[in-house]
N, C-alpha and C positions, 0 to 999 in steps of 0.2 A: 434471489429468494423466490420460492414458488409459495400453495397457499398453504402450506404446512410446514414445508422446511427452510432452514436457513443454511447457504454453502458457502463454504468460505475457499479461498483461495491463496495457499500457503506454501512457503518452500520446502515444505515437510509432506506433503500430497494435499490431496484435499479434502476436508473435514465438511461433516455435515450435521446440524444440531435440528433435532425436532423434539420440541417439550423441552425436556431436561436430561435428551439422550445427545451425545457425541456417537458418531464413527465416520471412521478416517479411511482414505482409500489412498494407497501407495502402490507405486505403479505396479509392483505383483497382483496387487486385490485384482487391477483392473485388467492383467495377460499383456501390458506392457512391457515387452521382454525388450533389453536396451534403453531404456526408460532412466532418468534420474524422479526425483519424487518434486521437481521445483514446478508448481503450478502456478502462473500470470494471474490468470482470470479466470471467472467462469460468467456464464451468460447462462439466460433461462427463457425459450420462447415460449411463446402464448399458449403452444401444447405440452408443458412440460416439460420439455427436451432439453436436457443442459449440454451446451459448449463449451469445449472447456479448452482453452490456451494451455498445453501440457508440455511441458519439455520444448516447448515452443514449435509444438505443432498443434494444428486444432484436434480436438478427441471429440465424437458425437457420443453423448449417453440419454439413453432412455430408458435408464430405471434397472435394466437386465444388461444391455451387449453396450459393449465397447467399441468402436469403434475409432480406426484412424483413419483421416480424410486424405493421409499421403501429400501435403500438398507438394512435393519437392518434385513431384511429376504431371502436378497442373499446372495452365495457366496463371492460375491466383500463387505461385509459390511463395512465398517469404518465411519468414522468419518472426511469427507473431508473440504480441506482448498485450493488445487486449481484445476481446472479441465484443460486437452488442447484435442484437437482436433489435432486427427492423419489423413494424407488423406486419404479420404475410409469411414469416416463414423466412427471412431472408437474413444470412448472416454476413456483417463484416468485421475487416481483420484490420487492425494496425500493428504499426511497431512502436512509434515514439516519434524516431528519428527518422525514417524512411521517409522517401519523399513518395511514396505510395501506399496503395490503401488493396485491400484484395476483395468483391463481391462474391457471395456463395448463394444461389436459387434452391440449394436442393440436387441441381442436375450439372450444372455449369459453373465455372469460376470466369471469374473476370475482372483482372488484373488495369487499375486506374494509376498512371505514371502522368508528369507534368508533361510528360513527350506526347499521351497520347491523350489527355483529357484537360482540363481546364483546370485541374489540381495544385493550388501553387507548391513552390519550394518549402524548404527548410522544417520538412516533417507533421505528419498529422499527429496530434496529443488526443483529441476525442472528438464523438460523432453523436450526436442528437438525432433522432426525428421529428418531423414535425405534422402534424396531424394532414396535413396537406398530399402527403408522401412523396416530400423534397427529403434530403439529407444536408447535414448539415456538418463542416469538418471546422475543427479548433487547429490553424497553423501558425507554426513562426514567421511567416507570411501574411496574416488576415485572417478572416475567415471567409469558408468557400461555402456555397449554395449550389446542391444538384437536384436539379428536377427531372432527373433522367434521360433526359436529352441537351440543358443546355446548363454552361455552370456561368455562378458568379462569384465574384471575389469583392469582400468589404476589408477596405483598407483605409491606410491615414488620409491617402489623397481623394477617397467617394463617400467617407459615411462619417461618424462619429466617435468610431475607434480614435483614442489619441496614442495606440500604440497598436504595431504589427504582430507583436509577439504575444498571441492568444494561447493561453494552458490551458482553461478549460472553457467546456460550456453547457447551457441545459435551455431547456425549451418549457414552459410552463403550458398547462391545463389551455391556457387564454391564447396560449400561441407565443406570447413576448419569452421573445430570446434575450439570453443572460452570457456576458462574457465576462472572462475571469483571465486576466493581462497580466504580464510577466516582463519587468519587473513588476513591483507591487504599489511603487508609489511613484506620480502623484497619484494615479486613480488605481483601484484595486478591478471593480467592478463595473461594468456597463449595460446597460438595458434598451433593448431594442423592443418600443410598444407600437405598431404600426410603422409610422416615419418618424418615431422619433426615439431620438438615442438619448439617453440621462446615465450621466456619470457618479459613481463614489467612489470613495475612499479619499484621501492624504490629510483628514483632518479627526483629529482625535478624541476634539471636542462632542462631535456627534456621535461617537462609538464607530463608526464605519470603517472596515479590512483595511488593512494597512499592511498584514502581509501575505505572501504568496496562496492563493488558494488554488488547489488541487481537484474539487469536485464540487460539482451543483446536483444539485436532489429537493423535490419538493413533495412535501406532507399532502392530504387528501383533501385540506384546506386552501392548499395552491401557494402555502408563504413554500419561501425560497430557502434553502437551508445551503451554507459553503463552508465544507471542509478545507482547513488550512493547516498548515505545517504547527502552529501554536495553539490554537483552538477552533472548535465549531462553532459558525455565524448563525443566526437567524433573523430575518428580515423579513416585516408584513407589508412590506410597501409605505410603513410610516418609519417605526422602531427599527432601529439592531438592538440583539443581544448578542453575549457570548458566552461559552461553556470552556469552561478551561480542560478541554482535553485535545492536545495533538493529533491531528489526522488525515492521510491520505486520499484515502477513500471513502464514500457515505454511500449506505441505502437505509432504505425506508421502508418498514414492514407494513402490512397490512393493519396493524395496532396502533400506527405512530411512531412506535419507537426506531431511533436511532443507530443504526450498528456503524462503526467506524475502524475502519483500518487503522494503524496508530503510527506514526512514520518511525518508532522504533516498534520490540516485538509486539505480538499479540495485539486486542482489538478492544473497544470498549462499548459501551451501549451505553444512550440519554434513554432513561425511562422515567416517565410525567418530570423531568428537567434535572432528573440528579442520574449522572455519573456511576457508572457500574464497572468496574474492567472485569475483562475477559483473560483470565492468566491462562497461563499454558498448563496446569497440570488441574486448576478446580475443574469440579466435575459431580455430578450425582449417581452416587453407586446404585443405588434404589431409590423409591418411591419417598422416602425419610431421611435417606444417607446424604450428606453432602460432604466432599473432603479437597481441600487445600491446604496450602502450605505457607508458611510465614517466615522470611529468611531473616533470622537473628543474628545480627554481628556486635560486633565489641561495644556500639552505643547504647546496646540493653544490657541496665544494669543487672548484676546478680538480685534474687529475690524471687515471691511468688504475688504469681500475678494470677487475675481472673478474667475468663474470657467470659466474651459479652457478647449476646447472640441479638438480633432484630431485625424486624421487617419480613421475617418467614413467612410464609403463606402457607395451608394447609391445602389440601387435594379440595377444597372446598372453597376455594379461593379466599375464605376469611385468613386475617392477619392472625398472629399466636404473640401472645402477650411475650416480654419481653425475657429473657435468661440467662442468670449469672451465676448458676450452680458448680459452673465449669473450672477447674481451679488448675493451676499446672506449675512450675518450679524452674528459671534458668539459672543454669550453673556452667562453669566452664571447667576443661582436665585439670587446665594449666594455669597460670596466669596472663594474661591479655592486658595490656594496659595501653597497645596503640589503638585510637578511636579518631585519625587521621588516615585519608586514604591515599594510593601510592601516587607519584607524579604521573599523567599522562602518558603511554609510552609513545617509544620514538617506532615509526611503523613505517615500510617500505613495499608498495604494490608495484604489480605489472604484469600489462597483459603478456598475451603468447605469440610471437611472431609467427603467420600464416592459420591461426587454432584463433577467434575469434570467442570460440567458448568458453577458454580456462583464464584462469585469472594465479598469479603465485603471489605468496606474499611473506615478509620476514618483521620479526617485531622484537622488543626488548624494552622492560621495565625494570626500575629499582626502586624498593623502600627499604630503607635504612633502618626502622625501628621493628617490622614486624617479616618482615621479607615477602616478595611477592607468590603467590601458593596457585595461580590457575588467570587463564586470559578468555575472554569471549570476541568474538569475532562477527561482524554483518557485514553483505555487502548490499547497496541499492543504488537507484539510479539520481541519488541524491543525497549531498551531504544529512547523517542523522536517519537516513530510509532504512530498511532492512528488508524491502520487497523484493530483492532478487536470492538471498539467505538469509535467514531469519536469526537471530543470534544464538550462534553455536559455545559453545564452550570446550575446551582442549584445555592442554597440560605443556601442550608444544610451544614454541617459539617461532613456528612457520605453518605455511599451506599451501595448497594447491589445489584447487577444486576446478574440475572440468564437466562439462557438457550444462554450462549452466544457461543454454541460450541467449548468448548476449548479441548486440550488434554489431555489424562491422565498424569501427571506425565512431562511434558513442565513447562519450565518457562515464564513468561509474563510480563509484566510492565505496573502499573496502574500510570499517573502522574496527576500535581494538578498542578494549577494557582490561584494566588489570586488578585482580584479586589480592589483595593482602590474608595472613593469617588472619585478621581480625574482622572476618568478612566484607571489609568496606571496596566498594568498586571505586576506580579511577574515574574522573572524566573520561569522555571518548576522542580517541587521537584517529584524524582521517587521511585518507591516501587517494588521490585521485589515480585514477587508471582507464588507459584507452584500451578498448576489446581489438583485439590483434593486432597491437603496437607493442614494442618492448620501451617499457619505461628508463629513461638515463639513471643509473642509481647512483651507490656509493661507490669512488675508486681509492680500493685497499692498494698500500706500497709495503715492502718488506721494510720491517723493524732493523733497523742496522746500531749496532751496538760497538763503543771502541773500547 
């Protein structure tokens, strides 16, 4: 976010909100010709200038031009999934799973491998700085400390980690670094204040993470905020809270509030501690207009119902008293009387031998009382994610998506949902898939009949 707009980063292009305006840029807006619309990340330096992880190459935008930084013909080449913003002007790239990281000055790239730097194995997940202008790398390995010249690595056998396997991390105001361990229990969280490390989580009793958190982000107060695949944490150094909404990814506006990635579609916002989502189609047509949509299935009975409007604000920031004027009628063609939703379907993925980008996949549902009418599809780099396709919907019983920037040799997760006539969605049924492996499937024998 910059100091007026907020950007998001979506497998549909990427979207930008200021006030209570949307617009979306997809790779035509931006003369990305060859281009799909799936965008990783976006980043925002201290000049304004957003980076933006596109189709899994960096894009430089300032406001007007576009720009591709080509990396498949630098030093820094790979195959990026997030970018951040160093102070200074300095950008770097990870991918997840690469055991490398790539540095961008402006003028030079330069390319950090465990062959040629201090960088351990088994992948960078994320990179902090620290007011000092060290860097700091979250790996399946530990975590690494570069000071530009010399690196270190905190592991089980020199510090207070009680595990190697670091998913995130974040750096507070004060300097004390925050680590976020994978698995999630016994400890979730660890803190690093000076010399000394202080553990939480595996006890329930205190409210303390218990499962996988994905990002740290801290408020302009300095408390520590951890998004997790179940909910958002909050922690002042005494208390946890938590917020029941799923999330990936967290930043922090300049107002406090909360935006959150959601590890299925769409995003949601903590505003003064209550829960907002961010659907896919609401929106404000004008300065008074507000319009969404409300998906009715066979559990809303027939009848007239009245809607109920609250908590509007006027251009004047005053709240507007409350309104129930709105009246409206469901009814159905036909009769519907199924209000159970279809079984799970059975779902079959797999990557693409030597194409590391596409992904194929085949599925099939049955419901017996209302039959099944329409399936949605995600894929992400984690059971329940939808950060690599965001949930699509179709009519078909298969796909194939290609140039979705995945990585060599990573595993991913394609899931499926099935539609009844009676609008109820299935649970979701998941496939794991390695990018440029072919999956063992099902082996079909001819039917032989006497």
């Amino acid at each position: 976010m910059d100091d007026v707009s907020l950007w998001f980063a979506t497998g549909s292009g990427l979207a930008r909100l200021v006030g209570t305006t949307w617009t979306v840029y997809r790779h035509g807006d931006a003369g990305l010709s060859g281009y799909t619309d799936v965008v990783s990340a976006v980043a925002i330096d201290a000049f304004g200038v957003k980076w933006i992880v596109w189709d899994a190459d960096l894009i430089r935008f300032d406001g007007s031009s576009w720009v591709s930084l080509k990396r498949s013909s630098s030093a820094g080449a790979m195959a990026a999934e997030e970018a951040f913003t160093q102070p200074g002007g300095v950008i770097w790239l990870s991918n997840g799973m690469s055991e490398a990281v790539a540095r961008y000055d402006g003028a030079t790239w330069t390319r950090y491998t465990k062959e040629n730097s201090g960088l351990p194995s088994n992948g960078v997940r994320d990179i902090a700085f620290d007011s000092d202008g060290s860097v700091w790398f979250a790996t399946g390995a530990g975590a690494a400390r570069f000071d530009g010249a010399t690196w270190s690595v905190y592991n089980t056998s020199n510090s207070g980690l009680p595990s190697n396997n670091v998913r995130a991390l974040g750096i507070d105001s004060r300097g004390t670094k925050w680590f976020a361990l994978e698995p999630a229990t016994p400890t979730s969280i660890v803190r690093l204040g000076g010399s000394t490390w202080t553990s939480y989580g595996g006890d329930s009793a205190t409210g303390t993470p218990l499962d996988l958190v994905y990002d740290i982000s801290f408020d302009s107060e300095g408390v520590a905020w951890f998004a997790s695949g179940t909910r958002l944490w909050r922690f002042d150094g005494t208390n946890w809270a938590s917020y029941l909404t799923g999330a990936r990814r967290l930043a922090i506006d300049a107002q406090g509030n909360k935006w959150c990635a959601l590890m299925g579609p769409g995003a949601s916002v903590l505003w003064s501690d209550t829960p907002y989502p961010v659907t896919e189609n609401a929106r404000w047509l004008d300065d008074h207009t507000w319009q969404a949509t409300f998906d009715f299935t066979s559990l809303v009975p027939r009848g007239d119902y009245v809607l109920h409007v609250s908590g509007a604000k006027g251009l004047d920031g005053m709240e507007m008293p409350e309104d129930t004027r709105f009246s409206f009628t469901v009814d159905y063609a036909g009769t519907i009387s199924d209000q159970t939703p279809p079984a799970p379907p059975s779902i079959f993925a797999s990557g693409v031998k030597n194409d590391a980008s596409q992904v194929t996949a085949r599925w099939s549902a049955y419901d017996g009382d209302s039959g099944v009418t329409t399936y949605r599809y995600a894929i992400g780099t984690a059971p329940g994610a939808a950060d690599i396709v965001s949930w699509t919907t179709t009519a078909g019983t298969s796909v194939t998506r290609a140039r979705l920037g995945l990585v060599e040799g990573r595993q991913y997760w394609l899931a499926v949902q099935a539609r009844n006539a009676g609008g109820l969605w299935s649970a979701a049924s998941y496939s794991a898939f390695t990018a440029g492996r072919v999956t063992i499937g099902n082996l079909y024998v001819p039917l032989l009949r006497r």
